[in-house]
N, C-alpha and C positions, 0 to 999 in steps of 0.2 A: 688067373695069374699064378703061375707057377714059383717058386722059392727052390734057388738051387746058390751052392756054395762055389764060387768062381774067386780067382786067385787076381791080384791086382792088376797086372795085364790085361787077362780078359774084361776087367772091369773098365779099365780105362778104352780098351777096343770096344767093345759093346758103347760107353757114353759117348766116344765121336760118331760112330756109326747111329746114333740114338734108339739102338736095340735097350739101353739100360736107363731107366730114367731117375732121375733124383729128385725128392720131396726134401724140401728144407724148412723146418717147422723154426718161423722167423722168429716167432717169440724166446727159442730156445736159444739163437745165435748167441745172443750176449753171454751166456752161459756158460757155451766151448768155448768164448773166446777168452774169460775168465779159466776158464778149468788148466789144469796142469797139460792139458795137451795144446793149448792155444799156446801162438808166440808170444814171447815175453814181451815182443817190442811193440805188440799194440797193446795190451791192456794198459797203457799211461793215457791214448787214444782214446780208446771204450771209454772209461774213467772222465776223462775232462769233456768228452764230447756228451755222456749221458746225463752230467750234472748242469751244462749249458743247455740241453732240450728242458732239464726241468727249470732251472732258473728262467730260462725265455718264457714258458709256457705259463707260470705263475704267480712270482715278484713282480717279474718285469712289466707283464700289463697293469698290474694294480699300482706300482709306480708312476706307470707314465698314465692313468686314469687321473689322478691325483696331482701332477705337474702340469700337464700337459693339456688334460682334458681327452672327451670320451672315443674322436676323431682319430689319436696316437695309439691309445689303448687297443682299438680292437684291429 
């Protein structure tokens, strides 16, 4: 695999063409989307959707274990 400096044109010709391929290390996403380069109008998004994946994934069950029984919970 060769490493050469191409200008944003060629970068966007090469990826429809799929001459130029792109790795997106997922775990990093939330990160740019925070960083001063990400838009400003989703990090309220990021933000309230990250702290509803952790509320579902850990309150939530032990809640409805506890109401509800072990059937809602899992």
């Amino acid at each position: 695999m060769s490493k050469k400096l191409i200008n944003y044109q060629q970068f966007l010709e090469g990826y429809k063409t799929g001459e130029v391929t792109v790795l997106v290390n997922n775990s990093k996403a939330g990160d740019f989307v925070m960083s001063k380069f990400g838009d400003k109008h989703n990090k309220p998004a990021h933000i309230f959707f990250t702290w509803l994946g952790i509320i579902m994934i850990v309150p939530l069950p032990i809640i409805l274990l506890i109401f509800k029984g072990w059937i809602f919970a899992s």
